[in-house]
N, C-alpha and C positions, 0 to 999 in steps of 0.2 A: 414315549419310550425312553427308558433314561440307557444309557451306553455308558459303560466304563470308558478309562482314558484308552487304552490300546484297542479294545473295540472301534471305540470309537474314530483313532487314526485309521484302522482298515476301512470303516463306514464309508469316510472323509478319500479315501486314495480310492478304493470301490469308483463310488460315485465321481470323482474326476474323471478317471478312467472310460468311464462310462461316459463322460458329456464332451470329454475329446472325442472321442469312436464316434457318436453321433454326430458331432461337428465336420468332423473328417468324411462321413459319409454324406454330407451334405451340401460342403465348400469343395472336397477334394475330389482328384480323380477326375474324371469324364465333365464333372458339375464347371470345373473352372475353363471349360472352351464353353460352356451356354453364353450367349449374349445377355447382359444386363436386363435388358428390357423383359427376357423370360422369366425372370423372376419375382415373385410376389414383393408387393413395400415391406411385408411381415419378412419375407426370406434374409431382402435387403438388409432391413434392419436390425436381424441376427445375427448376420454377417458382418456389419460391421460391429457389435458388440463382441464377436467373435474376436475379428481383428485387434481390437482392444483391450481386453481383458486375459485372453488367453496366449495369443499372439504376443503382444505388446507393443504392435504397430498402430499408434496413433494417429498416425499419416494417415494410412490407408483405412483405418478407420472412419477419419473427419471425409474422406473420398464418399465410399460407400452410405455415409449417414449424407452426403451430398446429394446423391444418387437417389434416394429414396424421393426425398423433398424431388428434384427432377422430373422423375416418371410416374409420381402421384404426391400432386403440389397440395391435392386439395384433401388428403386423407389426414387421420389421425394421427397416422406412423409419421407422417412430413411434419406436423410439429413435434412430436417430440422427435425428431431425428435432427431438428435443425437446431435443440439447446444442445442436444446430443454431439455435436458437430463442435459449435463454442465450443465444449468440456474437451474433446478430442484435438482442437486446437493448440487450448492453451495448455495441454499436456503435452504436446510434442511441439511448445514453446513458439511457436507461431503464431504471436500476439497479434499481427494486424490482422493473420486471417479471424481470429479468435473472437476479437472485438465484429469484425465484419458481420458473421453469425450471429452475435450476441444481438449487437445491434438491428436487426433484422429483426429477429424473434420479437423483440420486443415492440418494433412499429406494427408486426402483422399479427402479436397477437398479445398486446399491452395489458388483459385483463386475467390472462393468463395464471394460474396457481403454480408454474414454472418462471413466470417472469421474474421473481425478487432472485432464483439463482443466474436467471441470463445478467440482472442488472449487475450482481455480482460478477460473476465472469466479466462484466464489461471494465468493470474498474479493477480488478486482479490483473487483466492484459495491460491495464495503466501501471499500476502498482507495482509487478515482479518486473518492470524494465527502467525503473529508477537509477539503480545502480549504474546503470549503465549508459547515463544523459550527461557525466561531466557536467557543464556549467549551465548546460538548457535544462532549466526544470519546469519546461512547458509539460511534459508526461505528469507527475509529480500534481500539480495544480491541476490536471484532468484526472489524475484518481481519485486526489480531496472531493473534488467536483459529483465523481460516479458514488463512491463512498458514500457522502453526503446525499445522493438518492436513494441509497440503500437503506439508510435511516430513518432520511424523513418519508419517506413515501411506503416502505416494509417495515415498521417497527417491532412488528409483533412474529416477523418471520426469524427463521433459526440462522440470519447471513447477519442479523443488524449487531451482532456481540462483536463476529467477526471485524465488520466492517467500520467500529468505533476504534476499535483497538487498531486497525492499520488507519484509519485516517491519521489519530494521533501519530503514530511512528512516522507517516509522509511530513506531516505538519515538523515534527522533530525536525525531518530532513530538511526542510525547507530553512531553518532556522539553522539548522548545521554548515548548510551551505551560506547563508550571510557571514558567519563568523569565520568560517574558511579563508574568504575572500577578505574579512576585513582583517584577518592577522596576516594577510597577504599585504597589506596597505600598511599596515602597523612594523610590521618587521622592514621594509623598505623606506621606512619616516613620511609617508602619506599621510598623516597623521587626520585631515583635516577628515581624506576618503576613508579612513578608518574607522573614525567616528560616526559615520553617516550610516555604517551600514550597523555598527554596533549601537546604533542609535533605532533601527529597525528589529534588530533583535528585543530591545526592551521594549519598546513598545507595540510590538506587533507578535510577536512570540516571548509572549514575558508567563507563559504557562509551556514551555517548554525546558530540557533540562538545561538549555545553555544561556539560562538568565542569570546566574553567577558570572559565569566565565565574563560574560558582553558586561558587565557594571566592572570587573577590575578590569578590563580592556579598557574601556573608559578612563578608569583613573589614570592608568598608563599613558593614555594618550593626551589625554586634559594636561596632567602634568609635563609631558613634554611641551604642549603650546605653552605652558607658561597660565595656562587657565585654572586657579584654582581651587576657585567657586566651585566648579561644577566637578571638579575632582573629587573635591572633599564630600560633596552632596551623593555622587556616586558611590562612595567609600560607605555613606549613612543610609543610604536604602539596602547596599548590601548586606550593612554590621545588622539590620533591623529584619531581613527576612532568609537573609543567610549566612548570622555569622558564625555556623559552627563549621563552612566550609573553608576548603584549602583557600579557595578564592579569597574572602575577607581575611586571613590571616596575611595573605599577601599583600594585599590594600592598605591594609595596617599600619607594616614594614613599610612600605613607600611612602603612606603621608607623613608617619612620624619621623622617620627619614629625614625627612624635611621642614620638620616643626610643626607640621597641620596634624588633624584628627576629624575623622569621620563626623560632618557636621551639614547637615543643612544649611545653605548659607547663600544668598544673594538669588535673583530673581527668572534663574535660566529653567530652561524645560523640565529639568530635573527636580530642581526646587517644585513643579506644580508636581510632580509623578510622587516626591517623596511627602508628600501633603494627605496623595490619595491614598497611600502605601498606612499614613496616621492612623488617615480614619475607616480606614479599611474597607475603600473603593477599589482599592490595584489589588490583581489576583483573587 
């Protein structure tokens, strides 16, 4: 049947219309003093899709898909009501219960054609509370972790795009957090502890975007020790794989500065990294 556009919005308000008034005669009125237990797993678990989607009470949703699994552990409607539960979770942002669920589904029913989104949901309750961990990036390292299941274990499911693309952005973060901390070091003349962590950025997150930043942090701080082997080397893996950015133009200005130039030169860690960087082993 094809429906015009304003047809078709009266179709569309018609039929709402219609599946609240059913809802309502279903959940409402007299139905809401029944005891849970009188209710079918089937009833349960309309009810709480009700709650969820109409309502927009995902609370009381993840409750009643609670409830189902409960009063008929061993039915059909109890697995899906227990991924159903995760989804209700981590929509109404209550990550540990969210994971709890997730993690659940997946011990009791690991072969599952729902399992690649519970595994999902386990690492999104990881992932959407990143922001929020300050300088503990234990969460953070437990989504790479869940992420990382997503892929290698579902690769052919519709979660594995998703869950490349936030691993990367966690991995970002995890690298954003070392340079945080090392221009915390660097601004206060720690110079040595500044190095150390910007010494972790290159080498451990050298495909993230703050591999510029961490090689002129380098030269900055090399030059302050007075170290200028490894300033200059820093200056030369930048100029070779980043010098169309702000970074190497700043590096520039500093060695020349001071008479040096972006150069490979004497036999520190840099020197092996900007060897690999030659012959196109690094990145």
């Amino acid at each position: 049947m094809n429906l015009g556009g304003s047809k078709l919005r009266s179709f569309m308000i018609v039929t709402l219309a219609a599946l609240t008034l059913s809802a309502c005669g279903m959940f409402g009125g007299s139905e809401e003093e029944r005891p849970l237990e009188s209710f079918s797993a089937e009833e349960l678990y309309k009810r709480a899709e009700f709650e969820l989607e109409s309502e927009g009470d995902p609370e009381s949703a993840a409750r009643f898909f609670g409830e189902v699994e409960r009063l008929y552990p061993y039915s059909e409607w109890a697995r899906r009501a227990l991924v159903m539960q995760a989804f209700s979770y981590h929509r109404a942002t209550d990550y540990e219960a969210s994971r709890g669920s997730a993690q659940r589904f997946l011990t009791t029913y690991p072969a599952d054609q729902d399992a690649p989104w519970a595994q999902y949901l386990l690492a999104l309750s990881y992932y959407d509370q990143i922001d929020d961990v300050g300088r503990d990036q234990g969460l953070t390292f437990q989504a790479l972790q869940s992420f990382r299941e997503v892929i290698e274990r579902y690769p052919d499911s519709e979660y594995a795009r998703s869950s490349i693309l936030k691993f990367d952005l966690a991995f970002d973060h995890l690298g954003g957090k070392e340079m945080e901390i090392g221009r915390y070091y660097l601004k206060r003349g720690h110079y040595i502890a500044a190095v150390n962590r910007f010494r972790v950025v290159v080498e451990d997150f050298q495909t993230t975007t703050h591999t510029p930043e961490a090689l002129h942090r380098l030269v900055e701080a090399y030059l302050a020790l007075g170290l200028t082997d490894e300033a200059q080397t820093a200056g030369a893996i930048l100029g070779f794989n980043f010098q169309s950015t702000p970074w190497y133009q700043d590096s520039f200005v500093l060695l020349t500065g001071q008479g040096l130039r972006p150069d490979a030169t004497g036999s520190n860690w840099l020197a092996t990294i900007y060897r690999q960087v030659v012959r196109g082993e690094w990145l």
